[in-house]
C-alpha positions in Angstrom: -1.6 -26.2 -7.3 -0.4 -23.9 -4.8 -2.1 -26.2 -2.2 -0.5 -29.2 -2.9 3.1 -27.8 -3.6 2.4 -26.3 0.5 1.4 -29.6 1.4 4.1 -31.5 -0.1 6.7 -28.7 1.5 4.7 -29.3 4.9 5.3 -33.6 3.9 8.7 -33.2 3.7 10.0 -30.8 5.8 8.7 -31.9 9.1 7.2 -28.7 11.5 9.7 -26.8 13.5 9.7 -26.4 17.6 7.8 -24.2 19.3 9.9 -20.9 20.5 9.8 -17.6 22.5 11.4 -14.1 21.0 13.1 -13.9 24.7 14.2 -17.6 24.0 16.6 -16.6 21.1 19.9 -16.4 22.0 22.4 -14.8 19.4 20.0 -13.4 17.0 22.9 -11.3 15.2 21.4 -12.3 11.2 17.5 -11.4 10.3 16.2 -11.7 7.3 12.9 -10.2 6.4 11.3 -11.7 3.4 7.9 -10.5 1.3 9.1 -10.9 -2.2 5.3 -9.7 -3.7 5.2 -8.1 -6.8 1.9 -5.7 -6.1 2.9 -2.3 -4.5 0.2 -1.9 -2.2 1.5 -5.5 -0.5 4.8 -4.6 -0.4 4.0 -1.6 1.4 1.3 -3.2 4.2 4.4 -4.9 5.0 6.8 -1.5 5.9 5.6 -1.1 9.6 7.6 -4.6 10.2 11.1 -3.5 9.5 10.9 -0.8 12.5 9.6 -2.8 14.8 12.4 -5.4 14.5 15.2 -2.2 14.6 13.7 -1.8 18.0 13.4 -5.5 19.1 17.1 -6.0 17.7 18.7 -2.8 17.4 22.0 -4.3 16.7 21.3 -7.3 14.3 22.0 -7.1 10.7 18.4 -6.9 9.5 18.4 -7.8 5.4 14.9 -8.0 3.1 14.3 -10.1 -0.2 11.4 -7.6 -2.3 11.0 -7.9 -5.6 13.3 -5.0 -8.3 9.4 -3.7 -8.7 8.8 -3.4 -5.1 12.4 -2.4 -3.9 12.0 1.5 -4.2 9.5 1.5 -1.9 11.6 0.3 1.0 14.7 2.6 0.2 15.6 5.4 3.3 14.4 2.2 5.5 16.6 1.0 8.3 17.5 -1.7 6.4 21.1 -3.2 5.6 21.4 -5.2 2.9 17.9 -5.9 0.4 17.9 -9.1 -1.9 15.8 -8.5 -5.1 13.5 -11.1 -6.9 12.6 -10.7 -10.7 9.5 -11.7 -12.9 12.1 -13.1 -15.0 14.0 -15.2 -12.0 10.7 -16.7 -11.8 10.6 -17.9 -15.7 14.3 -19.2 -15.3 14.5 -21.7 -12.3 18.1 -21.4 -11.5 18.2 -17.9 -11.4 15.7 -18.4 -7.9 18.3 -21.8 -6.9 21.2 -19.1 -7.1 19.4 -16.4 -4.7 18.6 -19.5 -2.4 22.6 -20.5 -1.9 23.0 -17.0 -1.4 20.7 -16.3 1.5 21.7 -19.8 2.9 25.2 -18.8 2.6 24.8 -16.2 5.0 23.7 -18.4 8.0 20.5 -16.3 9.0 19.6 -16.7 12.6 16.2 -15.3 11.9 14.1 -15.5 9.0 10.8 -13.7 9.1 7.5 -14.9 6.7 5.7 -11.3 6.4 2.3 -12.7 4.6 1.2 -15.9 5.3 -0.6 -16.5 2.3 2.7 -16.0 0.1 3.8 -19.4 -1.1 7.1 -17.9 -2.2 7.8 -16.8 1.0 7.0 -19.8 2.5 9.3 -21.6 0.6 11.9 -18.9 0.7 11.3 -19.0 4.9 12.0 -22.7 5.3 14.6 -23.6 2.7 17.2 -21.2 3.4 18.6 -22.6 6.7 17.9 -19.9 9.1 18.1 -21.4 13.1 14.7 -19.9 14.2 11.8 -18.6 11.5 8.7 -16.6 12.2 5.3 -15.8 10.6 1.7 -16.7 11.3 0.4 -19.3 12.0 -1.9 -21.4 9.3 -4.4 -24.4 10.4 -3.2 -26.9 13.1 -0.2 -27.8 11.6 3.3 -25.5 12.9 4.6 -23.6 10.3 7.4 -21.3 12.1 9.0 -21.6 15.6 7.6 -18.5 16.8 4.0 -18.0 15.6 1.4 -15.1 15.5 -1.4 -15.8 17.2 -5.3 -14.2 16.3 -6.7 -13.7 13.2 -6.7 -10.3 11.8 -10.2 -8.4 9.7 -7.8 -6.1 8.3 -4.4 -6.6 6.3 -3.0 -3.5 8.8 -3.8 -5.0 11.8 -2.1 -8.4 10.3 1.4 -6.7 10.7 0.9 -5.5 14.3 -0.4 -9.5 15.0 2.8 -10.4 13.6 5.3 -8.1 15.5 3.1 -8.6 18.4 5.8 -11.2 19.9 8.7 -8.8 19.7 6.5 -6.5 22.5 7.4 -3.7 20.8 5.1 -0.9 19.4 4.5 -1.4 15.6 2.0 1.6 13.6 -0.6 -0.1 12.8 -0.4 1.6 8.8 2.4 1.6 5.7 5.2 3.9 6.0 7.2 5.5 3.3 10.2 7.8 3.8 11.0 10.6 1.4 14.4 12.7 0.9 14.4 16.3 0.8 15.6 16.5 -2.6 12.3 13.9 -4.0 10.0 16.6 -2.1 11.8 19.6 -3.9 11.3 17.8 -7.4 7.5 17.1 -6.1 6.9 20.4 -5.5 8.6 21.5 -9.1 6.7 18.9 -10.6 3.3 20.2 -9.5 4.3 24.1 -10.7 4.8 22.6 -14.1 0.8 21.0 -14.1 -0.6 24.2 -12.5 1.1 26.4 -14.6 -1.4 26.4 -17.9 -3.8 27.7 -15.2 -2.9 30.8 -14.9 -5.9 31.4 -12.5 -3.8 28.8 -10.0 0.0 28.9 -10.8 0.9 30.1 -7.2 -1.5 27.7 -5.4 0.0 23.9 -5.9 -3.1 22.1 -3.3 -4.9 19.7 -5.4 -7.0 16.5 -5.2 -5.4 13.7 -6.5 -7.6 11.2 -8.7 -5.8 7.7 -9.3 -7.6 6.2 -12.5 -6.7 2.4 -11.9 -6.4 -0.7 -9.7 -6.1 -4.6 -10.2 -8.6 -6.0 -12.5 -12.5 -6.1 -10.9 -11.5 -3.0 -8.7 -11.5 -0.9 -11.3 -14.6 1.4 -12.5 -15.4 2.5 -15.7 -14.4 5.5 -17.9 -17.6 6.9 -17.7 -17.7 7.2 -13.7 -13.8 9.3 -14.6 -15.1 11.7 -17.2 -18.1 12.5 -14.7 -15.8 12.8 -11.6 -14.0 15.1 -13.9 -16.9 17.2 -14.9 -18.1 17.7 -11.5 -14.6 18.9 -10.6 -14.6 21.7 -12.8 -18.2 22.5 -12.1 -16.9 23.0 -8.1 -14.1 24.7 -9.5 -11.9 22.0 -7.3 -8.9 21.9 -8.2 -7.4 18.3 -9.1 -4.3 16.2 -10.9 -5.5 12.9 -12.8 -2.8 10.0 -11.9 -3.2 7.1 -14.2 -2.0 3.5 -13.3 0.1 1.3 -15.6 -3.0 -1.1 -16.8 -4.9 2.0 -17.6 -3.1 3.4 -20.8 -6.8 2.3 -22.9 -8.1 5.4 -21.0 -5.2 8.1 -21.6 -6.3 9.4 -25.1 -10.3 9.9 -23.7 -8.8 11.5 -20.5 -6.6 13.4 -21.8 -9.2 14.8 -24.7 -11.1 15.7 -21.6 -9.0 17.7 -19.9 -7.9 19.7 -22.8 -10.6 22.5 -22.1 -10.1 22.4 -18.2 -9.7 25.2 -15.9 -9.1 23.3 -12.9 -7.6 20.2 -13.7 -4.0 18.6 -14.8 -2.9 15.1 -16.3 0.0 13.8 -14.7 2.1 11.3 -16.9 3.6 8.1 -15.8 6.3 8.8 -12.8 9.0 6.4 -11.5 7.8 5.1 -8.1 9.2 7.0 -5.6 8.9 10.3 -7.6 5.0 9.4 -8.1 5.2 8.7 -4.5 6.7 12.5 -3.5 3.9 14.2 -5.6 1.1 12.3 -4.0 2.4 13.4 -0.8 1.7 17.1 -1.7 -2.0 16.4 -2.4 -4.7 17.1 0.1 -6.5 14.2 0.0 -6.9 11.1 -2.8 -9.5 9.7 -4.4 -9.0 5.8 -5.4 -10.5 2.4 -5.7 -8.7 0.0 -3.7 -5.3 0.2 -5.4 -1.3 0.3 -4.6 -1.7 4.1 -4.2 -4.4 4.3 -1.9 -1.9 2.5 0.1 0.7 4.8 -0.8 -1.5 7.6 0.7 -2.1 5.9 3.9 2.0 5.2 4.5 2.3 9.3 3.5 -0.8 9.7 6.5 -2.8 11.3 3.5 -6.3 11.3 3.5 -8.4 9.0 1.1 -11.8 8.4 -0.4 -11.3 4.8 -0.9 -14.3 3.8 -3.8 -14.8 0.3 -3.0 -16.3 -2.3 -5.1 -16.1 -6.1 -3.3 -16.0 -6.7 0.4 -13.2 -7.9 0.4 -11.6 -4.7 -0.3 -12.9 -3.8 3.2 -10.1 -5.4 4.2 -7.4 -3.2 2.9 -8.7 0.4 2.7 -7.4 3.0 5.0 -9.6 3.8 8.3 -8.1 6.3 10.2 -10.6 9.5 11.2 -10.2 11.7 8.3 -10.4 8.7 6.0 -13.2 7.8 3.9 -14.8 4.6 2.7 -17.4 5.1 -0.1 -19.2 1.6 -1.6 -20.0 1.6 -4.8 -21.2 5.5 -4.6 -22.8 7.5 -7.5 -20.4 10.5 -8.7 -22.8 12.9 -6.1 -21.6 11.1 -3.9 -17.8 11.4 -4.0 -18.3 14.7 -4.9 -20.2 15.2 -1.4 -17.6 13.4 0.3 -14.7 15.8 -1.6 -16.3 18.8 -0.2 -17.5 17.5 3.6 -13.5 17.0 3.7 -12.6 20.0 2.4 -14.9 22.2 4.2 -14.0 20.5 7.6 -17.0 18.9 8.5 -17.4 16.8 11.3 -19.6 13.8 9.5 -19.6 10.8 11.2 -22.9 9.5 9.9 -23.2 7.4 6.9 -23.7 9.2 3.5 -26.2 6.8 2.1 -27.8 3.7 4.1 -26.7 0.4 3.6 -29.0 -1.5 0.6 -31.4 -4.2 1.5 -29.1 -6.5 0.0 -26.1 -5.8 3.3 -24.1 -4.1 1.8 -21.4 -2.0 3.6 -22.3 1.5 4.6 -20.5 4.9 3.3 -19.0 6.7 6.0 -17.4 10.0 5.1 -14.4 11.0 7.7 -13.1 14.6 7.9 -9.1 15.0 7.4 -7.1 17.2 10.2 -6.2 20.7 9.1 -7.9 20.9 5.6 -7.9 23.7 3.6 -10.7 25.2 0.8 -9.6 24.4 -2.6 -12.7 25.0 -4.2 -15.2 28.4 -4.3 -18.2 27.3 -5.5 -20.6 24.2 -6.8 
């Protein structure tokens, strides 16, 4: 379906003309559009915004997210933001009212972030903007100004995108906390620690995120094992859980009632979930939006990774980690290589006869012991 409804787009409106960012001329009206529903996307997409400030520090530069999305981009140098619900999508002329308004405000630029996203697609070429850009798809033009080269990594897919503007982009998500979210983080995490009394000055933790989108997610078992080898290396840790994962609270939770070590976090709003992550030392997740929330806070990760195609996304700077499909020893090993400051750059365990990826384990800059003994 999505396919056709492209190609019939692509049938009727017929391909733009090839342009060059120095061949715009008054580019006063940009509009940024990824309206994706799945945090980790929406963030991948962050580094864009700055690098068009810089290209066009005086435009008007507006972005259509999604209302689940939207926090994530707030404290951005943004100057107007458009919103797309799950329920716009269920009632057609909700979307046909958000189209007249974006056409109503003549865009001079409208930018395609992902160019997988139908929505965007159709957002990009129906609103009337004089010039649109995005990345190029097949032989056929899509945009005026394309992105050229294809990208092995979802990161490296914004800085092909921006690479036009010749302007540096980071090459990783961003996010930008307030003063006053770090304060409540840090009050947040006193509260967790303080039934251990043994720890109610010291607030570093590992942070465990229990979740992730359908087959990235491991089982309960490989959890309550994680969480039984934290307590027996007296690591100190706070167990996040993600909003499909509620089936696993009560056996989580049962768990942790005897620990000496370890904290349950409930559900937090987005950006205040986002301002205790930042406090941790290093996070432990399967390919999920807050592994990506981690990278745009420059927070190291153990990324457990389950399909290939989650090589894709993970984080890969130096003092991140990618484990495949490891045991519980492993992550455990990995845990305390970072932690201990360890200079491993050889795999962990060898690749299977099967090809599978290989675990690396990656030491974080400036980390600190949070455990005594295992």
């Amino acid at each position: 379906m999505k396919r056709f409804l492209l190609g019939g787009i692509r049938y009727i409106v017929k391909a733009p003309a090839p342009e060059t960012i120095n061949n715009l001329v008054g580019i006063e009206k940009i509009l940024i559009i990824r309206p994706n529903f799945r945090l980790g996307n929406a963030l991948i997409s962050t580094p864009v915004i700055d690098a068009f400030r810089e290209r066009f520090p005086s435009a008007r530069i507006d972005y259509l997210a999604t209302d689940k999305t939207l926090p994530l981009l707030q404290q951005r140098p943004i100057d107007h933001f458009y919103s797309l619900s799950r329920a716009a999508i269920l009632r057609p002329w909700q979307c046909v009212t958000l189209l007249r308004r974006l056409r109503s405000q003549r865009y001079d630029l409208a930018v395609q972030v992902s160019g997988g996203s139908m929505s965007g697609f159709i957002v990009t070429r129906l609103i009337g903007a004089r010039y649109s850009m995005g990345s190029g798809k097949g032989h056929q033009r899509w945009y005026n100004i394309e992105a050229e080269g294809k990208s092995s990594h979802a990161y490296d897919a914004i800085v092909n995108l921006t690479r036009p503007l010749g302007v540096a982009c980071r090459n990783r998500p961003l996010l930008q906390l307030t003063e006053q979210e770090r304060y409540q983080a840090m009050t947040k995490i006193q509260q967790l620690f303080s039934l251990h009394s043994d720890h109610s000055s010291d607030t570093d933790f590992i942070a465990i995120f229990v979740g992730g989108h359908q087959n990235k997610r491991w089982p309960l078992a490989f959890w309550l094992m994680l969480i039984d080898a934290m307590e027996a290396c007296k690591i100190r840790y706070v167990v996040f859980l993600g909003p499909e994962e509620f089936r696993l609270l009560a056996p989580i939770e049962q768990r942790l009632m005897s620990s000496r070590y370890g904290s349950l976090c409930p559900p937090l709003p987005i950006r205040h979930f986002a301002a205790v992550l930042g406090r941790a030392r290093l996070l432990v997740t399967p390919d999920s939006g807050p592994m990506h929330l981690a990278a745009a806070l420059d927070i190291a990760t153990i990324s457990l990774v389950r399909q290939k195609k989650s090589l894709a996304f993970v984080p890969r700077e130096a003092y991140d980690t990618i484990l495949w499909r490891p045991e519980n020893s492993a992550v455990i090993d990995a845990i305390r290589a970072n932690l201990d400051g360890q200079n491993a750059t050889a795999p962990v365990q060898s690749a299977s006869a099967t090809n599978q990826p290989t675990q690396w384990v990656r030491t974080p800059p400036s980390a600190t012991h949070l455990h005594s003994s295992c």
